[in-house]
FIFIRO-355295 format. One record per residue: residue in one letter; x, y, z of N, C-alpha, C, O in turn. Coordinates in pm, whole numbers, plus 50000, padded with zeros to 5 digits. Atoms other than C-alpha are relative to their C-alpha. Layout:
<sites>
{"A" {X Y Z} {X Y Z} {X Y Z} {X Y Z}}
...
</sites>
This chain:
<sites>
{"X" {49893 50095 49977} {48554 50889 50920} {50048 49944 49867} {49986 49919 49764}}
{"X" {49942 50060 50196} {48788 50759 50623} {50023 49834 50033} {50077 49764 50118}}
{"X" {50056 50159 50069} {48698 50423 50491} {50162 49928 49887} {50176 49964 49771}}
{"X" {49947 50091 50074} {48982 50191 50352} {49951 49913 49957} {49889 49845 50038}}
{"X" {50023 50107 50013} {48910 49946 50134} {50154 49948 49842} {50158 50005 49732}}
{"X" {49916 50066 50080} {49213 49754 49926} {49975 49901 49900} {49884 49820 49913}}
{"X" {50049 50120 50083} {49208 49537 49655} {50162 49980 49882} {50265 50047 49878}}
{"X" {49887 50018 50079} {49442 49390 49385} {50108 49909 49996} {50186 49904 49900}}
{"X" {49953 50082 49938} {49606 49126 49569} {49967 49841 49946} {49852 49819 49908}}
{"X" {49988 50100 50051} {49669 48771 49462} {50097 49886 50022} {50181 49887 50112}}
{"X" {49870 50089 50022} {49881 48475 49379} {50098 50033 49896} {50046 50080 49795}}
{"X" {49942 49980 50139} {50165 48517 49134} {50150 49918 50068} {50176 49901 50187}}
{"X" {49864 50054 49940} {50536 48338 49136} {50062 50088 49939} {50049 50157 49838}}
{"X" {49874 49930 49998} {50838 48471 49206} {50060 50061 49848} {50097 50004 49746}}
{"X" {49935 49918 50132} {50952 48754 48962} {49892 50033 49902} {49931 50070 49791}}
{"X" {50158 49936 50061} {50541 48843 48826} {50016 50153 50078} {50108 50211 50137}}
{"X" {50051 49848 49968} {50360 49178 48900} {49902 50009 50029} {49831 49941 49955}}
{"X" {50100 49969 49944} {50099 49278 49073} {49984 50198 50007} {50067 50274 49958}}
{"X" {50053 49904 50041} {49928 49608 49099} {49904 50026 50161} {49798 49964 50166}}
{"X" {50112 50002 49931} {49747 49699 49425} {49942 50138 50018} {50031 50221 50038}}
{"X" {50079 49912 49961} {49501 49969 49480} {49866 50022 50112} {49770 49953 50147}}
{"X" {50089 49940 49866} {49332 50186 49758} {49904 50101 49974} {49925 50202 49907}}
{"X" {50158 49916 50020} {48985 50344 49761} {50026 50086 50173} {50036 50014 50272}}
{"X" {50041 49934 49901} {48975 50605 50041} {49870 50081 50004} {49876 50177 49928}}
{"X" {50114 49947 49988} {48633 50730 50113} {49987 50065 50135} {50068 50020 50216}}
{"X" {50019 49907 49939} {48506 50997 50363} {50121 50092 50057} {50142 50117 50175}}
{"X" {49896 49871 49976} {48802 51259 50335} {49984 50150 49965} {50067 50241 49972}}
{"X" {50057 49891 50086} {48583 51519 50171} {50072 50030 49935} {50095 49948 49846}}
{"X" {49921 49945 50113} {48813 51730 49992} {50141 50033 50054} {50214 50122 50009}}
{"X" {49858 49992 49937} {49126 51685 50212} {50057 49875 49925} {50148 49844 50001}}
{"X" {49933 50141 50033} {49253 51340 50015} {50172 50073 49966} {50283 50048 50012}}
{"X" {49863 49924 50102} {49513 51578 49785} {50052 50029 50122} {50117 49926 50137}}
{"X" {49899 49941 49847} {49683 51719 50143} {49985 49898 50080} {49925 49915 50186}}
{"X" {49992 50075 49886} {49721 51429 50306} {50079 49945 49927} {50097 49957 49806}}
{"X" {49827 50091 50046} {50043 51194 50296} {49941 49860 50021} {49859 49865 50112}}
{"X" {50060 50100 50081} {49937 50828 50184} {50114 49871 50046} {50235 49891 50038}}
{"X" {49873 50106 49961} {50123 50461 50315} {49968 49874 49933} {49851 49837 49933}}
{"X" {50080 50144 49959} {50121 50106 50218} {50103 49949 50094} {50225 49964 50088}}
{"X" {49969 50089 49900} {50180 49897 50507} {50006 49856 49918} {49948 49842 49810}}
{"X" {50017 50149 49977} {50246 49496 50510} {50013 49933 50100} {50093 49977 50182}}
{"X" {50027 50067 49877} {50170 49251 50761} {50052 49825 49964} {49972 49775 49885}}
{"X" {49983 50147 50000} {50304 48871 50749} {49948 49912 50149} {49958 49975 50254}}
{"X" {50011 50044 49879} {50205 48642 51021} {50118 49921 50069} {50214 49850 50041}}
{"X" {49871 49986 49899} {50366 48651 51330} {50095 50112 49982} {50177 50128 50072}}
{"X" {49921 49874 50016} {50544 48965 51199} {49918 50145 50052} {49795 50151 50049}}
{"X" {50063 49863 49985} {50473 49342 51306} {49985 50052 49875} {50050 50030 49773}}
{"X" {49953 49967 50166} {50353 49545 51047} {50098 50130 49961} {50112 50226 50037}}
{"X" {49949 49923 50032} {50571 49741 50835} {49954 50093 49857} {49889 50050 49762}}
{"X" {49962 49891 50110} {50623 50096 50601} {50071 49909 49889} {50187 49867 49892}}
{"X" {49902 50017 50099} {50673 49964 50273} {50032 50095 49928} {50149 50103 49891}}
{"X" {49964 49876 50095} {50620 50307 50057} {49884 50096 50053} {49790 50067 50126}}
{"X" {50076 49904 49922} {50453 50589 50148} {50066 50140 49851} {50159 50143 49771}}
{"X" {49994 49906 50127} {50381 50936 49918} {49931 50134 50049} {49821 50127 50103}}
{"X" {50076 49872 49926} {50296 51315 50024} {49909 50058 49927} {49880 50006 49819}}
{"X" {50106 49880 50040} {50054 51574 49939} {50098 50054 49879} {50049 50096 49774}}
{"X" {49965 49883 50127} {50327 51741 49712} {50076 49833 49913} {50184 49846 49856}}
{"X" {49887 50144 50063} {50464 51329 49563} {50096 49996 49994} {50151 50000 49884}}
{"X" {49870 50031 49946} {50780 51283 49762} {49943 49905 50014} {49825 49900 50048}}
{"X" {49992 50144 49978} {50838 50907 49762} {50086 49960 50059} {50206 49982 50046}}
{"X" {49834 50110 49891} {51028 50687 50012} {49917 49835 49986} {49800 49799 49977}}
{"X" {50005 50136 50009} {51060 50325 49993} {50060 49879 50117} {50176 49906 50150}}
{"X" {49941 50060 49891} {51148 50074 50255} {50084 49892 49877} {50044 49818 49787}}
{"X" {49858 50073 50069} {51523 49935 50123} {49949 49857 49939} {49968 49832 49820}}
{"X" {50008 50092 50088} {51394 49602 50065} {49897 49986 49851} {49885 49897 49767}}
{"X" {50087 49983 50138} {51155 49708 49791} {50031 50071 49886} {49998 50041 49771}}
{"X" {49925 49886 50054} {51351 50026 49675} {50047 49917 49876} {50118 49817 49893}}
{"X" {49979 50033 50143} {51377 49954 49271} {49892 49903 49942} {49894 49884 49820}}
{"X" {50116 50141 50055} {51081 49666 49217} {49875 50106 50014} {49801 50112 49916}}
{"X" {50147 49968 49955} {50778 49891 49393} {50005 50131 49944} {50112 50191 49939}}
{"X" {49994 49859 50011} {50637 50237 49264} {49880 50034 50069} {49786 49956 50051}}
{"X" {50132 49992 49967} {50358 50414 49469} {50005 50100 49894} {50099 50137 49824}}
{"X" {49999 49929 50103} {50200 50632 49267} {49834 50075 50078} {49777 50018 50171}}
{"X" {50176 49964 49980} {49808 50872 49306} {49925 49999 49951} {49923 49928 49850}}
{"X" {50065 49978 50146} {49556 50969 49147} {49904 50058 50091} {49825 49990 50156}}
{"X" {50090 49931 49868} {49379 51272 49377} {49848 50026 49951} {49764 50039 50039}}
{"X" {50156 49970 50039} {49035 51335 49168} {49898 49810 50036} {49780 49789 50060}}
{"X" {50122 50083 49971} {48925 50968 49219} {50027 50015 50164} {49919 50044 50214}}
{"X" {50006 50004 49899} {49050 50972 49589} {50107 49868 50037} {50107 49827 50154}}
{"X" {49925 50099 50002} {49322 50678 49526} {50111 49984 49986} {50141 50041 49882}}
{"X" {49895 50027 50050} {49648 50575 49518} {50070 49841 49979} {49986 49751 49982}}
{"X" {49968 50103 50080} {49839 50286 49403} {50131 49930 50028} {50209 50018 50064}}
{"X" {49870 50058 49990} {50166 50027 49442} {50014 49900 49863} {49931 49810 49849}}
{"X" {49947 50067 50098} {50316 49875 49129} {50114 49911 50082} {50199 49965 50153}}
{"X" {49928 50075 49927} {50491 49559 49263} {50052 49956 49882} {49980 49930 49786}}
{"X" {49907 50083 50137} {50747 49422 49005} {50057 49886 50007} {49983 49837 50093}}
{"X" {49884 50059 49918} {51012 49148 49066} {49965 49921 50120} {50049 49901 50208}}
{"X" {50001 50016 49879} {50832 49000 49317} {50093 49881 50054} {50159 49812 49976}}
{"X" {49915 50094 49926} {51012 48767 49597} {49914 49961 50084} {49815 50029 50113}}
{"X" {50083 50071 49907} {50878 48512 49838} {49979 50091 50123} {49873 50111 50182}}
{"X" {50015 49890 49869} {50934 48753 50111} {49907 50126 49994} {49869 50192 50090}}
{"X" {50048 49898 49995} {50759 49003 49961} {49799 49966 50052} {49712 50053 50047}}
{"X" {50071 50020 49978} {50460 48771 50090} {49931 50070 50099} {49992 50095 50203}}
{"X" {50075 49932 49838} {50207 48944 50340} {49815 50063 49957} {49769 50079 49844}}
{"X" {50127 49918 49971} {49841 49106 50430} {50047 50170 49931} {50143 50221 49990}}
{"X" {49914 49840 50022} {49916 49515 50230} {49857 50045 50059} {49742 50002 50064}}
{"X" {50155 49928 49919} {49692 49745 50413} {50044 50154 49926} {50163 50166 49896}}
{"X" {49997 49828 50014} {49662 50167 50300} {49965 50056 50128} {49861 50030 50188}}
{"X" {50065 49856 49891} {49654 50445 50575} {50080 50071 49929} {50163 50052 49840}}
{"X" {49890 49896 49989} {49777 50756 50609} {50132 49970 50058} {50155 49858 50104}}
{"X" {49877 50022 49945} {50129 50809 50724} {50069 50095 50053} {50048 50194 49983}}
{"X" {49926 50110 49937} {50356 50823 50941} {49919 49960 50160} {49968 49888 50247}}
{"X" {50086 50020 49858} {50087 50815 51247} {49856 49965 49932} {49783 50061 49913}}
{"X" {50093 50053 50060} {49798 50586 51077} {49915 49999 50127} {49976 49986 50233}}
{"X" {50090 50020 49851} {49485 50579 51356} {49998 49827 49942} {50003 49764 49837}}
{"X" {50013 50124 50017} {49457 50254 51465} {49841 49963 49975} {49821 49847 49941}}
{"X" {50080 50062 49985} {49114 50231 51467} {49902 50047 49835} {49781 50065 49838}}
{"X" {49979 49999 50198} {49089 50286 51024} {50050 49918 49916} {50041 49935 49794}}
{"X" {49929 50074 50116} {49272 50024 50885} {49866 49865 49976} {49795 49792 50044}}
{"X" {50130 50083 50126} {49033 49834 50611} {50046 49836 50054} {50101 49803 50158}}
{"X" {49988 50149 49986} {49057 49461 50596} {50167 49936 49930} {50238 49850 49981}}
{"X" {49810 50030 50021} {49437 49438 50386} {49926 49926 49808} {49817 49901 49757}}
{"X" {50039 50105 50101} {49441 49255 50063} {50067 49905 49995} {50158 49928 50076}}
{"X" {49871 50114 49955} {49657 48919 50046} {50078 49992 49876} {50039 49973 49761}}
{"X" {49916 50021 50128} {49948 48912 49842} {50096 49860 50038} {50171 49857 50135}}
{"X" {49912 50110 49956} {50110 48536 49817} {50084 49972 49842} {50055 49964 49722}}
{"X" {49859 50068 50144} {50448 48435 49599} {50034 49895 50035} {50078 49863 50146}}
{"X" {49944 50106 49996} {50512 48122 49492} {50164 49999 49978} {50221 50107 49964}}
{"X" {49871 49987 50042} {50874 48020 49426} {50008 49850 49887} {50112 49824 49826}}
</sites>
């Protein structure tokens, strides 16, 4: 079973950077062929696709992030990565890693918390 665990998450005000990273563990040697998401969660909100990255690194971005966020990999440790730039109060929330675009529900790690001041 694959193991999320997130980290990287913090306080910072409006227009800092953050950096978050995902540890996936038990994928044996499938990590490189598999397609990669970060999610965010606010409360009271559903969660959403913010960026997501394939097996061959096609990138899509959800519009409100498109130019501030980069995902990025890195397949020998088993990890990949979101460069947050620019941030905005909105960009407040819980970020979680799964796979994508059909994450099992019963895999997602604990999230890490990202909060912007203004």
């Amino acid at each position: 079973q694959v193991q999320l665990v997130e980290s990287g998450g913090g306080l910072v005000q409006a227009g800092g950077s953050l950096r978050l990273s995902c540890k996936a563990s038990g994928t044996g040697s499938s990590f490189r062929s598999m397609n990669w998401g970060w999610y965010r969660q606010a409360p009271g909100k559903q969660r959403e696709l913010v960026a997501s990255i394939t097996s061959r690194y096609g990138k899509s971005y959800a519009d409100s992030v498109k130019g501030r966020f980069t995902i990025s990999r890195d397949n020998p440790r088993g990890m990949f990565f979101l460069q947050m730039n620019s941030l905005k109060t909105e960009d407040a929330a819980v970020y979680y890693c799964n796979t994508y675009p059909s994450p099992p529900n019963t895999n997602w790690g604990q999230g890490t918390q990202v909060t912007v001041s203004s």
